[in-house]
N, C-alpha and C positions, 0 to 999 in steps of 0.2 A: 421683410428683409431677412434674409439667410445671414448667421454668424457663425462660427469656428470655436466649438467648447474645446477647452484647454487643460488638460489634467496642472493643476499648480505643483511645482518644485519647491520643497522645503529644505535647505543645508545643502543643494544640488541635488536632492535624490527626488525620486518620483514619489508623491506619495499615493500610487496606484494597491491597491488592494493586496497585503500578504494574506497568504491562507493558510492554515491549520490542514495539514494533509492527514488521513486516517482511511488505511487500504487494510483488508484482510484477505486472505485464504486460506481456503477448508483442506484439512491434508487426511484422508481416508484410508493413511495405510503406513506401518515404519517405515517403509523402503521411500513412500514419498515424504515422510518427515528426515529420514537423512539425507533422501536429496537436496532437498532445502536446506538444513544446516551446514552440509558442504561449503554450498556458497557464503552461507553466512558469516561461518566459521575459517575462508578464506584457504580450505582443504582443495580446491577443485580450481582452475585457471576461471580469473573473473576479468574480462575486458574491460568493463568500465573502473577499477578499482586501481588506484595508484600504490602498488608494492611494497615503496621505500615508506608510506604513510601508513599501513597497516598495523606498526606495533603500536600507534598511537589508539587502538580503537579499546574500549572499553568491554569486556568482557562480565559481565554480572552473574555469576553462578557458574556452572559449566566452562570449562576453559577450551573445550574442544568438542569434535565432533562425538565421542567413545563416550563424554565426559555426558552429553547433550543428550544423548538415546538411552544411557541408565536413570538419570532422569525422568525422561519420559514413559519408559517401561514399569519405572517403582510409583510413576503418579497414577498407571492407569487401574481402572477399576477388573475385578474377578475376570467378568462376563463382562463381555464385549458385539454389542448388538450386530450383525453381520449388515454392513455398509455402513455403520458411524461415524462421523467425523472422529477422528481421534486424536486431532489439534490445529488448532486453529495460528496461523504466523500473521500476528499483527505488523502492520510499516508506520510508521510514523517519522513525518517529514513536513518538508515547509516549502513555500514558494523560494525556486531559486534565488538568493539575494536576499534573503526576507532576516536575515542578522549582521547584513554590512556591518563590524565594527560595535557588534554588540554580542557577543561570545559569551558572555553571562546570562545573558536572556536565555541563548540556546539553550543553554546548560538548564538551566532553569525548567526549558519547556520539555526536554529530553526526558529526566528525570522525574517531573511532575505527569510526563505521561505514563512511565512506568508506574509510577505509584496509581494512577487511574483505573492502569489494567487491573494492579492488586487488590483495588478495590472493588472492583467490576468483577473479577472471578475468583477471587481468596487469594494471597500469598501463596500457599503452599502448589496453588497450580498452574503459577507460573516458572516453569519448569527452567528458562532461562533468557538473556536478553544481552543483546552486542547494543554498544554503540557504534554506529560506522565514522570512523574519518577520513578514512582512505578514499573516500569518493566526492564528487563537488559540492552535493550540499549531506553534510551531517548528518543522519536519521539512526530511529531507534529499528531495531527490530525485535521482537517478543517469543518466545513459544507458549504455546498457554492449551493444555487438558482441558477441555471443556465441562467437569463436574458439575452436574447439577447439586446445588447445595444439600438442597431436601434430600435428595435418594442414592445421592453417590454415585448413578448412575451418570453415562454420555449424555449429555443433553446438549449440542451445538444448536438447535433449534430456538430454546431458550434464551441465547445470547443474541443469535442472529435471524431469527425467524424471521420471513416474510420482509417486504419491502419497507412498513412504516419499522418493524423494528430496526431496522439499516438508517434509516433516513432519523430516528430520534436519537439512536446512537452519537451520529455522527454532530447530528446539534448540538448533546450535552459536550462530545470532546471538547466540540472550539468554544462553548462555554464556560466550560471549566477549566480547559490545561489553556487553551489557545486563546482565548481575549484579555487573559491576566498580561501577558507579552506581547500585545498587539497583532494578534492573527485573527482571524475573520473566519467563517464557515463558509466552503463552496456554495454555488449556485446551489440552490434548492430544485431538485427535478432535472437534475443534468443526466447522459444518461453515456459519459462519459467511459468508457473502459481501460481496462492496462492491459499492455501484451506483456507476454515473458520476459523477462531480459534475456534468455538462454535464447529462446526462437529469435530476439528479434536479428540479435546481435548473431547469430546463426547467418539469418537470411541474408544481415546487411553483407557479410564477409561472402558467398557462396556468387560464384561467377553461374552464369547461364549455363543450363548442361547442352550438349550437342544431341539434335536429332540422333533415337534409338532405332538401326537400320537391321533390321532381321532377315538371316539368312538361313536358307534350305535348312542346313545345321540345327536353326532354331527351334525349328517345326518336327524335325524328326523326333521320335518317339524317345526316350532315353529308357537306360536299361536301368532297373532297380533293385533287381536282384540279381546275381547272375550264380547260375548253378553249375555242376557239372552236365548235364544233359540238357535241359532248360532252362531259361533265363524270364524273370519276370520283367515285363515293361513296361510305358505308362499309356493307359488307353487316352481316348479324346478329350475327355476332363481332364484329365492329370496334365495335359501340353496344354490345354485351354490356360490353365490355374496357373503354371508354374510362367507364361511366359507373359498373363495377366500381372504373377509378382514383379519379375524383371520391369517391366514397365512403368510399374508404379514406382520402385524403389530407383528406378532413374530419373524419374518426371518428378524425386517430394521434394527437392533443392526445389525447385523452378515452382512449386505449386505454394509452399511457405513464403518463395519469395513474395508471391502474388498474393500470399494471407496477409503480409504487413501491407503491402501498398493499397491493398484495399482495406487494413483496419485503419490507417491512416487515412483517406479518403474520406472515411464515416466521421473519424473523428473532426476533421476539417468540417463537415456539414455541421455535424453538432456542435461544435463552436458558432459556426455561425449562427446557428436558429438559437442560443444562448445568446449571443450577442444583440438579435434581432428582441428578445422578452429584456436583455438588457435597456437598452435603448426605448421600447416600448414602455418600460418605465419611468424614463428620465425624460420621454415625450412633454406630462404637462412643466417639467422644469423648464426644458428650452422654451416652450411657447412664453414661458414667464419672462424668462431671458428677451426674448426677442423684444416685448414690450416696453424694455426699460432703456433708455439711451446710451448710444456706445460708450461714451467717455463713463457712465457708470458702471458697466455692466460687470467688469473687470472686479470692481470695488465689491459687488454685489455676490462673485462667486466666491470671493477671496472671505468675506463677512460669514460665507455660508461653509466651506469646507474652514475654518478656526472653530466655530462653532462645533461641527460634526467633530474635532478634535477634542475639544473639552470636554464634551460628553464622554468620546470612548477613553480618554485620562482615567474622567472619577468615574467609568465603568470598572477599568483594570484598578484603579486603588481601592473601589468595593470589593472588588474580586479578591485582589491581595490578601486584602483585611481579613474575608470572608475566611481564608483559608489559612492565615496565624491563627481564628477562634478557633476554626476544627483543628488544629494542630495542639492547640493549648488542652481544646475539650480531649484530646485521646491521652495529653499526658495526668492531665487528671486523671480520668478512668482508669488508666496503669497506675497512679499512686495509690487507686482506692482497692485496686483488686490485688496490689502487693499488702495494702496494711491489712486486708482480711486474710491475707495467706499465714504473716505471720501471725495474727490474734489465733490462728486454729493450735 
């Protein structure tokens, strides 16, 4: 007999999985680290961003874009390995809905992520961090110098190397800042991506371009230098090239557009084959379910998701606690390394 699993409503809300979100990108060059602060820093037209909420956003260090890029020029080291990452913009954010009415939790996880970053890559190379309000759900954004401690040199490889360094990364986050607040760590092996928000929101606005119709005009030869006796013109490559450019630069509205709806599409898949390892785990649950009588069965998952609550409670009030000790333990060691200062 086939039955209908139920996710249960607790206070009318769902209590469907919030997640601990943690996205980064590698910025390889100034010009692409103030392109990014632009946005951040709300210098540059942001569609998704609501305007009249922007003075609410929180600014930690740097108060502007000028402010953001001395900053980052006075963190970087001498020498500068040609291709380096030379900063890394952390996101951190939460499942839409995931602090209905709990705005101190926010606050809490915002904050607590910053200070993870400090701890993760030093203070001193975290160069600066917005809180965003101005947009639907909350998030922190970071800038952060990638110093390797030991050598003072670039080291982005160190932080993010390779796929298990990404993938443990991400576990200690929702360990440590996101399940004190009740947030959860993504699927493990999802193989999810983010577009731009600059392209995507590009594409969604950009009407279809019209068929590019080429005429005699087109093809003829154009003049590139012109002299007084002789004129220099463009031989068979040069009309090849220049009206191979035209073409392209008419068809990249309509080829972008085609980059989202087909990043979309993949991600549609991979949800699904997520959803499909979801379900293949909750397989031997239901068989359980099936074998237990309908008038209990109700009783049975309600027994089982109060349970699953109690545990993640005195998980976050471990966690909590965990992190008054470390908080107590650092101000000790500042008492102790101020009474040696003055004994000298």
């Amino acid at each position: 007999m086939c039955s209908k699993f139920h996710f249960l409503k607790k206070g009318g809300r769902n209590t469907m999985s919030n997640f601990a979100i943690l996205r980064v990108q590698k910025l390889k060059s100034p010009k692409s680290v103030r392109s990014s602060m632009k946005h951040a820093y709300r210098e540059q037209d942001t569609p998704n961003a609501d305007a009249t909420r922007t003075p609410d956003n929180d600014l930690i260090g740097p108060q502007n874009v000028k402010q953001g890029m001395a900053a980052f020029e006075k963190a970087l080291p001498e020498k500068i390995r040609k291709n380096a990452v030379q900063c890394i913009e952390y996101l951190i954010t939460s499942s839409p809905g995931a602090f209905e009415n709990r705005e101190a939790d926010q606050e809490a996880y915002l904050n607590e992520a910053l200070r993870w970053i400090q701890e993760r890559h030093g203070k001193d190379n975290v160069i600066a961090a917005i809180i965003h309000r101005d947009e639907k759900t909350p998030h922190l954004s970071a800038y952060v110098v990638p110093k390797d401690p030991d050598t003072g040199r670039l080291n982005c490889r160190r932080f993010l190397g390779g796929a298990k360094a990404l993938n443990e990364m991400q576990t200690d986050f929702a360990r440590v800042v996101g399940r004190p607040v009740g947030l959860e760590r993504g699927i493990e092996g999802s193989k999810a991506t983010h577009t731009k928000l600059k392209t995507y929101y590009g594409a969604l606005e950009r009407d279809a371009p019209e068929h590019k119709n080429l005429t005699p005009a087109d093809l003829k030869p154009q003049v590139l230098k012109k002299g007084i006796f002789t004129s220099v013109v463009e031989d068979s490559e040069q009309v090849a090239k220049r009206i191979s450019q035209t073409m392209q630069q008419h068809y990249e509205p309509a080829i972008q557009s085609a980059t989202v709806a087909r990043t979309a599409t993949k991600r549609a898949k991979e949800d699904r084959e997520s959803l499909k390892q979801l379900q293949a785990r909750l397989e031997p649950l239901m068989k359980a379910l099936r074998d237990i009588p309908t008038q209990y069965r109700e009783k049975v998952v309600e027994g089982c998701v109060k349970l699953a609550q109690q545990l993640r409670q005195k998980l976050q009030e471990q966690a909590v606690e965990a992190q008054r000790e470390r908080a107590k333990e650092i101000g000790r060691n500042r008492s102790r390394e101020n009474s040696r200062g003055r004994g000298r």
